[in-house]
C-alpha positions as CSV (number, residue, x, y, z in Angstrom):
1,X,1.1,15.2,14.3
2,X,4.0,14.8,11.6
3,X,4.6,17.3,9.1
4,X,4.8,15.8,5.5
5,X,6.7,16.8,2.3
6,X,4.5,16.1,-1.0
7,X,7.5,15.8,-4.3
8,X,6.9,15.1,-7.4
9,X,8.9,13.7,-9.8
10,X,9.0,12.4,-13.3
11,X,11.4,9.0,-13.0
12,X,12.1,7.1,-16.3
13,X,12.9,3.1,-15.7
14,X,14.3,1.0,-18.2
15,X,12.1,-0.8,-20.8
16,X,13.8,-4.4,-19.7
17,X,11.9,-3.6,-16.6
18,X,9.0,-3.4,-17.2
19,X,9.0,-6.0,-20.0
20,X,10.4,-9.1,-16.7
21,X,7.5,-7.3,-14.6
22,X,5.1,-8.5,-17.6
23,X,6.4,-11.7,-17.9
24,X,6.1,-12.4,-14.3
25,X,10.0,-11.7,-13.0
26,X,9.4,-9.7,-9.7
27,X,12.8,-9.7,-8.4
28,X,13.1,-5.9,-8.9
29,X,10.8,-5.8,-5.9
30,X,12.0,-9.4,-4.0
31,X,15.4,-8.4,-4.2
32,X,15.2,-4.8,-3.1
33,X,15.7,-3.6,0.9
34,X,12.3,-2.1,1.6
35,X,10.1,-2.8,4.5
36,X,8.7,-6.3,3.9
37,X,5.5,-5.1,3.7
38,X,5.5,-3.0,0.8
39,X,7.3,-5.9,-0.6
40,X,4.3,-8.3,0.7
41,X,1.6,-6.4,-0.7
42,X,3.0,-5.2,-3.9
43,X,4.0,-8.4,-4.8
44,X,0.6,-10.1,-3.6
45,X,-1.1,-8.0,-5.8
46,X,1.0,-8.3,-8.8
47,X,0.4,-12.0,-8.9
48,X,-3.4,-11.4,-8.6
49,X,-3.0,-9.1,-11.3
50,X,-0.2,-10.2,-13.6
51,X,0.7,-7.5,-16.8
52,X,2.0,-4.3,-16.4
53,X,-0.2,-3.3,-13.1
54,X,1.4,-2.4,-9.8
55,X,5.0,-2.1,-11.6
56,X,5.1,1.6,-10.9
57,X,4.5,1.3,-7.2
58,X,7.3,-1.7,-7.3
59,X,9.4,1.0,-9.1
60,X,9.0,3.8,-7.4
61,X,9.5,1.6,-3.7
62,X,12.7,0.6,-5.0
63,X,13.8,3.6,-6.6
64,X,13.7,5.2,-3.2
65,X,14.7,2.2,-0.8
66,X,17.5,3.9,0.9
67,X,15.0,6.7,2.5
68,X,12.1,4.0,3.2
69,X,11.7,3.5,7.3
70,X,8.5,2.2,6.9
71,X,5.7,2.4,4.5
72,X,1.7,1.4,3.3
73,X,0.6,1.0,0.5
74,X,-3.3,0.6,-0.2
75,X,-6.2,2.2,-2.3
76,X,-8.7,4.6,-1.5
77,X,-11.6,1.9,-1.0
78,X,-9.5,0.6,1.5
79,X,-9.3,3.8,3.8
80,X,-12.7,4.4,3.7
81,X,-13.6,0.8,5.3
82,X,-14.9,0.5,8.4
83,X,-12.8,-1.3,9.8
84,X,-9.7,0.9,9.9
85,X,-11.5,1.9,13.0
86,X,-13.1,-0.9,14.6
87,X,-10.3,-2.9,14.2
88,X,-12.9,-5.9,13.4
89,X,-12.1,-8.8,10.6
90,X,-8.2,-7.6,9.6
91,X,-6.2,-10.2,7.8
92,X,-3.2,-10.4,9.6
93,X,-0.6,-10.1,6.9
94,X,-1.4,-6.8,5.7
95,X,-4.2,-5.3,7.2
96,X,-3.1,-5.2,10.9
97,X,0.2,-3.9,9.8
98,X,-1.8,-1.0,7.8
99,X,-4.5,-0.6,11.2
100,X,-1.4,0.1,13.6
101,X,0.8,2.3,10.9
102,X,-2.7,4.4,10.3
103,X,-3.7,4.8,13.7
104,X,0.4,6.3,14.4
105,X,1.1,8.2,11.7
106,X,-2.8,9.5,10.7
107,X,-4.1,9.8,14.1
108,X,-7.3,8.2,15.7
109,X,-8.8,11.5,16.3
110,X,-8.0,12.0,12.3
111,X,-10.1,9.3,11.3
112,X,-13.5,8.9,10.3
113,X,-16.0,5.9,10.3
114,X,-19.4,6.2,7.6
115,X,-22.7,6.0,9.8
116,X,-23.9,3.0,8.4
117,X,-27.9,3.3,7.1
118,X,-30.0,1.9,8.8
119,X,-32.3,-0.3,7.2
120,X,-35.0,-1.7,9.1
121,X,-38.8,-0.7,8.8
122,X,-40.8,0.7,11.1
């Protein structure tokens, strides 16, 4: 299993930023080298959910593009699917991407599925 470094740091950006990422300008993100799927997702999501969201990830992906090999992004309702483990019904833009990178780095063995309730009568 890989060993991981947690850092945290406080990063300012400047306010022109931000204010393009508002108004719909994403080339901080389309024109930074980064894995394409960070790139894909991030900028999927920001055009789903135009305004300030999903700037910080763009940000902070860019910010450290020269040490990105690889990377995922996704939320916590996400990981807890079930089907990061059956592999069943994954979109093949992101999701198969995110199955294979979880499966390396996490660990099959690492991962968890929720027993589903049953709900038949008896």
């Amino acid at each position: 299993m890989n060993k991981v470094l947690l850092k945290e740091e406080v990063m300012f950006f400047p306010p022109a930023f931000l204010k393009r990422w508002r108004n719909g300008d994403y080339s901080l993100l389309t024109s930074a080298k980064i894995p394409s799927y960070i790139k894909q997702i991030i900028f999927q999501k920001a055009k789903v959910r135009p305004g300030r969201r999903f700037f910080g990830e763009a940000f902070v992906a860019v910010s450290f593009s020269s040490k990105i090999k690889d990377g995922f992004y996704n939320s916590y309702k996400w990981l807890t699917a079930e089907k990061w483990i059956t592999r069943k019904g994954l979109k093949p833009a992101f999701e198969k991407h995110f199955y294979d990178g979880l499966h390396k780095y996490i660990g099959t063995e690492n991962l968890s599925c929720p027993v589903p309730v049953n709900k038949s009568v008896i």
